[in-house]
N, C-alpha and C positions, 0 to 999 in steps of 0.2 A: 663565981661562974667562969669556965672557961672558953677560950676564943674558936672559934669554927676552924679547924685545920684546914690549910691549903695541900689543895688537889695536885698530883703529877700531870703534866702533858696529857698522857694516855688517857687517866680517869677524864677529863676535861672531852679529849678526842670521843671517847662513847657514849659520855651522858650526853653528847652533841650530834653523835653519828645520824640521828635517827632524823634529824632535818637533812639530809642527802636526798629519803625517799622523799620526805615532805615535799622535799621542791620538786623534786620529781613530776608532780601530782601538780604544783601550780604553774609549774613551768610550760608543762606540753598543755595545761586549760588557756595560761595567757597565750603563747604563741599561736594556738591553734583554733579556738572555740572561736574567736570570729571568721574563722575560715570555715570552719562547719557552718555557723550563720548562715553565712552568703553563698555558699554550697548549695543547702535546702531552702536557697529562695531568700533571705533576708535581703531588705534594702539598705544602702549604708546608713541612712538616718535609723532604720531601724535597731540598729544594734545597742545602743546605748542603752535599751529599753531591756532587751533580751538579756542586757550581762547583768540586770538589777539583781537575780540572784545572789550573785557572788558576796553583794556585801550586805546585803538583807541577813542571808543566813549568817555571817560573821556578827551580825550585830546581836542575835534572837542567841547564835548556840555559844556564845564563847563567854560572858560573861557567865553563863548560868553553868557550864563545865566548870569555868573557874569558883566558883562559888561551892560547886559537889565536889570539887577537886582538895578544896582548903577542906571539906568536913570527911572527908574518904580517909580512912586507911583500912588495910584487908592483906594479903599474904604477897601481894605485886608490890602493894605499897602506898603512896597516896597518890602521884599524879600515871605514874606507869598504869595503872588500867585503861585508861584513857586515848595514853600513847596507842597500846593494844588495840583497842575497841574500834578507834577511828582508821588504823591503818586498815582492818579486816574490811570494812566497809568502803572506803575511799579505794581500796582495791578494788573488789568488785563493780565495784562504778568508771572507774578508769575503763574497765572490758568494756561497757556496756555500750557508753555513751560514742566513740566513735560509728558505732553500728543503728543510729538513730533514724528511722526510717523518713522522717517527717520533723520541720521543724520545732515542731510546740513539741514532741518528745525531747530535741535535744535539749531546748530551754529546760522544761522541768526535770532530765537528767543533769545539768548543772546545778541548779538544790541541791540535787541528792550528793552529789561530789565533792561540791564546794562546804556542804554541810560537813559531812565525813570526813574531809583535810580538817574543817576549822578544830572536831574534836581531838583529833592527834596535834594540831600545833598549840593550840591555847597554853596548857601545862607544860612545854616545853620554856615556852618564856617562865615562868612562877619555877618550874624549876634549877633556874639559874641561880635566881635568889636563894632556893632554898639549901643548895650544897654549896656554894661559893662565897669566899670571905669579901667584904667589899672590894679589896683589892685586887681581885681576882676576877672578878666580874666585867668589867669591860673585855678583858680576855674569854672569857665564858663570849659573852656576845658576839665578839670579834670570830671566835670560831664556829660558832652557830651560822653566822655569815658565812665563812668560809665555804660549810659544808651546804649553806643553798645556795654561792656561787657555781660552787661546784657540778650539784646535782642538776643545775638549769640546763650550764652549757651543755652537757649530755642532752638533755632534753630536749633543749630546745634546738638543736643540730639534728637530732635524731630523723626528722619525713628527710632532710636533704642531707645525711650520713647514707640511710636506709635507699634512696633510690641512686646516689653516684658512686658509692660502694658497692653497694648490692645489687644492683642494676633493680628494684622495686619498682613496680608504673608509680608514680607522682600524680597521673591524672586519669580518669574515671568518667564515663558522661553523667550526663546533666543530672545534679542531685544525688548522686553517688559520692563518700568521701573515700578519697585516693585510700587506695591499698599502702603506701606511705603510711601516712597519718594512722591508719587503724593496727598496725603492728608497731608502730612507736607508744601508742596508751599501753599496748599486752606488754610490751618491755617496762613504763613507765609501774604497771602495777606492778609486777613482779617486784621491782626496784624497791618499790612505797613499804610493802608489808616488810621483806627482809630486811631493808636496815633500820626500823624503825625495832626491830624485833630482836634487831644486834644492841640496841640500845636496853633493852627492857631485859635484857637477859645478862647484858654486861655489867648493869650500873645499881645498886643497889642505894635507898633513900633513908634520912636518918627518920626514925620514929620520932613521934610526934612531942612525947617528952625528953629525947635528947637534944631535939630541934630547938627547945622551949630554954636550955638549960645555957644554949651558948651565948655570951656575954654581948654579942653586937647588935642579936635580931631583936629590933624593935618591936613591941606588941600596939596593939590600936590605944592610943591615948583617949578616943571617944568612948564611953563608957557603953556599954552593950543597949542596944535599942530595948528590948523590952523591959529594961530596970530602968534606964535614963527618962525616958521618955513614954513609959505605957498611961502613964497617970499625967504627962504635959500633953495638954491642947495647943500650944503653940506651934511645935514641931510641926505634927499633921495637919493643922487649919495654914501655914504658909505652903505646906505641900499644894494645898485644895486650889490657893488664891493664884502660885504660880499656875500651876494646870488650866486653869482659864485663860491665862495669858497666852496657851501655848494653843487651848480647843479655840479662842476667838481668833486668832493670828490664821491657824489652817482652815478658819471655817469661810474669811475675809480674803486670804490667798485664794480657796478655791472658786471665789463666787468672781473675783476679777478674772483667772483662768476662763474661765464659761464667758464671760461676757465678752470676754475679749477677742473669743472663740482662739484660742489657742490650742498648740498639741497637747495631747493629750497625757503625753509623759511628763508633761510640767505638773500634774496630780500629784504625782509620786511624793514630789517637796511638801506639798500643802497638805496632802492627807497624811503624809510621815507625820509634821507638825502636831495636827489633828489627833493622830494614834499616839503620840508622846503625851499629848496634854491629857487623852482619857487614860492611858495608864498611870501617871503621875496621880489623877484624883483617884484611881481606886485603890494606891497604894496610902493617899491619906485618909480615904475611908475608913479602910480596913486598920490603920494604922492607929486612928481615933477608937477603933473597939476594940482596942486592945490585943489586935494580930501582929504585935511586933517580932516574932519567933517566924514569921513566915517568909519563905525565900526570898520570895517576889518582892515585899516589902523590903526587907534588909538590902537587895541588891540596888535596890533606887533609894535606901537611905545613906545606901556607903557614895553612891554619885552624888548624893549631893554634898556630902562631905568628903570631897574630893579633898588630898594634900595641896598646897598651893604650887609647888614644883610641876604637880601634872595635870593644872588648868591653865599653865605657861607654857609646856610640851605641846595641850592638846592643837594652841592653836597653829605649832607647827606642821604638828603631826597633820592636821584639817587641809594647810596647801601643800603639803606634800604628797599626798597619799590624790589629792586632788589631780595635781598634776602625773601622778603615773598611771591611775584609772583612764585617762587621756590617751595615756603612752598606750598603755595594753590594748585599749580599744582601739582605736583612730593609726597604730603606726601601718598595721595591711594595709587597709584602703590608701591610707597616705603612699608608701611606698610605692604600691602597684602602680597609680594612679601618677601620680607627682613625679617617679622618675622611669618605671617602664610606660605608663602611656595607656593603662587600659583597666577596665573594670569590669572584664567578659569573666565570671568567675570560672567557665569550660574554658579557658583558651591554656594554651600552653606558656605564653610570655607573663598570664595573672599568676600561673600555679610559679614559675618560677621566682617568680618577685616574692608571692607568699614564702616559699620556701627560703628568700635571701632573707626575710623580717626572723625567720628563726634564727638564722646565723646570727643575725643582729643582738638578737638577744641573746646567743649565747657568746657572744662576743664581751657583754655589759655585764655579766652575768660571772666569764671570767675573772672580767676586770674586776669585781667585788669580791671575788672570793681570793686573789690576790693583793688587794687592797688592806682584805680583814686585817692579815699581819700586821702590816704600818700602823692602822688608826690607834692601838693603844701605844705605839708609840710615839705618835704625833700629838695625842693627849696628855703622855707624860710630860713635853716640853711645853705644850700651850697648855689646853684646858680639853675638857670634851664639848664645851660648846662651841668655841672657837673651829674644833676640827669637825664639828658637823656642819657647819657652816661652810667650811670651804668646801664639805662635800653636795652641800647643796648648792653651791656657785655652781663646781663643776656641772653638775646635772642638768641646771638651767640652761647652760650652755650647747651643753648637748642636744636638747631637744630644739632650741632655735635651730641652731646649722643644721638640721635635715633640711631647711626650706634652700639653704644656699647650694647643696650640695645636687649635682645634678645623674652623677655615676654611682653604683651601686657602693663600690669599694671601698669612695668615700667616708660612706655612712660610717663606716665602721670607727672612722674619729668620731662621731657625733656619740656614739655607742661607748667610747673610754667616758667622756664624761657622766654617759649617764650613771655605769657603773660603779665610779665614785661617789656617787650620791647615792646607790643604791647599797655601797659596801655601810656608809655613815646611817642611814633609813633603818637598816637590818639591824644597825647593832648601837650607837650612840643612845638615842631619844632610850633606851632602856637601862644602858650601863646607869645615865643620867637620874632617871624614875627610881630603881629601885633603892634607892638610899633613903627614898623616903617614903617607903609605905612598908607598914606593919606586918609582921611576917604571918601572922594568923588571918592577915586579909593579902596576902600574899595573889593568890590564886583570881579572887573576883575583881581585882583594883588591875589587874593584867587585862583579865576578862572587859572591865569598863573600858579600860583605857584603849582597847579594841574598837569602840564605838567612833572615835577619832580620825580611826582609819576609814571606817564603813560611813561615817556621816558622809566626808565628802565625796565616797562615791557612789554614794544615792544621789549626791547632789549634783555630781558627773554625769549620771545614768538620767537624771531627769531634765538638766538644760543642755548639755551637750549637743544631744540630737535636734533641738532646739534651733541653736545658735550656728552648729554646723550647714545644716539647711537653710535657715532663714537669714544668716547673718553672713554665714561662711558660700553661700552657695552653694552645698556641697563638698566644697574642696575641704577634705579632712587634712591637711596639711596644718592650714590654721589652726587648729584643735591642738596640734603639736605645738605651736607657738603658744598657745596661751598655755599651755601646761609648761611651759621654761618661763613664762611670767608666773609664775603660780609657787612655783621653785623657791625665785630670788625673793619671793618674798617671804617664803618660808625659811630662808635663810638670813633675813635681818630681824625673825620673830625670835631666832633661838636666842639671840641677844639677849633680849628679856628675861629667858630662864634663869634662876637661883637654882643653885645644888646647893643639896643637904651633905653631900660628902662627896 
């Protein structure tokens, strides 16, 4: 068998390019979409409710693209369809959603959005694995990072490039979103389809039995579900028995909700529960008569034989991704509020403060996408968990000191740390993964390993608003604190991790 040749700079540079647009497309939804929120009326507790999409559709489309993704191949290839497909769609939704008459359109145009990104990025992680030698791989990641540091800061500078450049109104009355904001999405789509299309045009993928033939790629050591296990009742009757654990848990969660008379976004958590446990049993039903060949099934029998490396990840993954569903939501209201002084979303000193949270993040944003370079060599001398670590120190850190920080300008240190943890976020926890999963589940163990990301922030989106309100009094400031606790302790979980290579 021979070894997967290592790529040039360049090849590396275009099968990566095509997260430029991607970010494109996440950059101007984080920076911006709570600003449409509160725009069309949203309250600040309200919000956390409103961004449930983002990680709902990330949990529902990414794993099942990865899954279509590992059995595709066609004349683009096997994951480049996809790339294709999602960008055409997340374009058109980029146009649309600034122009949202009414707040429940803008909500259910983030669906539509955040769905169409998730199908163009899923297969970009699976296909790192699948042209890159191990070796080469933190480097693959490293520049994937790069290129959505990159694409953010554009983006997310763009409403305040677009109006002290171009002299653009930044403000709009009541319920109106700034003429800003809605020519920064017509530039972010254009951006989204082109380079993702520079990628799918430049980058060709190896077929499925040359892929098979190189000596490194591990195949699944579990033997195929419907031979292993179509004629074992054990398999499917522990699927039956956990899924009770999980339909009594959210049926017990919702009924103290009620009693307690709490808000009503705290559902979110106890019916997710609920919804996990009755998919789980119907995947052992069906499993028990012998539907082990069906999607559905296989993709909840690959979770639960998850490798041990990326149920040691997930619980990183769990406070990290916690903590910046935090960041994304909570840092407008924090900023306006905490250091200009107001929450009139018409006034001129709210839209300015909004428009300083973009710079902020493209400030963090840079700082990751000049970071990417360093981390594989700061891995060479330490380790990769060691240096995801520090990048999660730094991050924690950053999100505290916005509370100390009283002048805009400031922020902008609080902003380098976040971006260190954001350059480590992008691209560690994966150089780390894939060494240990099977190159023929390649695509759907990417896809699960998604769910890590999107669990905690359903679980953001469902007590944040919560705790903000009832515990925070409002002040979104604290919401930023506790996602810098959320950090450091995702940063003494990576400890735990074992690598496979």
């Amino acid at each position: 068998m021979k070894s997967k040749p290592r790529l040039s700079f360049w090849q590396i540079w275009n099968m990566s390019f095509g997260f430029l647009g991607i970010q494109f497309g996440f950059a101007l939804q984080n920076a911006n979409v709570s600003r449409i929120f509160e725009t069309l009326g949203a309250k600040v507790e309200d919000i956390p409710i409103l961004w449930i999409a983002a990680p709902l559709t990330g949990l529902i489309v990414q794993p099942i693209i990865g899954y279509l993704s590992d059995h595709t191949w066609n004349r683009l290839g096997r994951r480049r369809p996809y790339f294709l497909t999602g960008a055409i769609l997340a374009s058109l939704a980029l146009f649309v959603m600034p122009n949202s008459p009414v707040l429940w359109v803008a909500a259910g145009m983030l669906w539509v959005m955040d769905a169409s990104i998730n199908i163009s990025m899923e297969p970009f992680r699976a296909f790192v694995g699948d042209m890159l030698p191990s070796e080469q791989r933190t480097k693959g990641f490293a520049m994937q990072s790069f290129f959505i540091g990159t694409g953010a800061v554009v983006a997310s500078a763009l409403p305040y490039l677009l109006t002290n450049l171009f002299g653009i109104e930044n403000t709009a009355p009541d319920g109106i979103i700034p003429p800003s904001v809605k020519y920064s999405f017509y530039i972010g789509a254009a951006a989204f389809f082109f380079a993702v299309l520079w990628t799918v045009m430049r980058t060709k993928e190896y077929p499925p039995e040359e892929l098979a033939s190189f000596s490194e790629e591990k195949k699944s050591e579990v033997k195929p579900l419907e031979i292993a296990e179509i004629n074992d009742n054990a398999a499917p009757r522990k699927k039956i028995i956990n899924s009770l654990y999980f339909i009594f848990t959210g049926i017990a969660f919702s009924v103290f909700f009620y009693l307690m008379n709490f808000n009503g976004e705290l559902y979110i958590f106890s019916v997710g529960l609920l919804i996990f446990g009755i998919l789980m049993l119907l995947a052992g039903l069906l499993e028990k008569k012998g539907h082990g060949k069906n999607g559905f099934v296989a993709i909840l029998d690959d979770f639960s034989k998850m490798p041990a490396t990326m149920k040691q990840l997930a619980v990183v993954q769990f406070f990290s991704w916690f903590a910046l569903f935090a960041m994304w939501i909570y840092t407008t209201p924090a900023v306006t509020s905490h250091i200009y002084g107001t929450s009139d979303t018409t006034s001129e000193l709210f839209n300015k403060g909004a428009n300083w949270v973009g710079i902020c993040f493209a400030v963090y944003n840079g700082v990751a996408a000049l970071i990417a370079f360093l981390l594989p060599v700061i891995a060479r001398f330490t380790n990769r968990k060691i240096t995801h670590m520090i990048c999660l120190i730094a991050g924690g850190a950053g999100l505290i000191s916005v509370f100390f920080f009283k002048t805009p300008e400031l922020l902008l240190l609080s902003m380098v740390g976040v971006g260190i943890a954001w350059a480590g976020i992008l691209s560690m926890p994966y150089a780390i993964l894939t060494g240990s999963l099977p190159r023929d589940k390649m695509g759907v163990y990417m896809g699960i390993f998604n769910f890590f990301i999107v669990i905690p922030q359903i679980l953001a989106a469902s007590v944040l608003g919560f705790i903000t309100k009832e515990i925070f009094k409002g002040e979104a400031i604290y919401s930023l604190i506790l996602g810098g606790i959320s950090m450091f302790i995702a940063a003494v979980m990576v400890l735990f991790v074992k690598e496979n290579d």
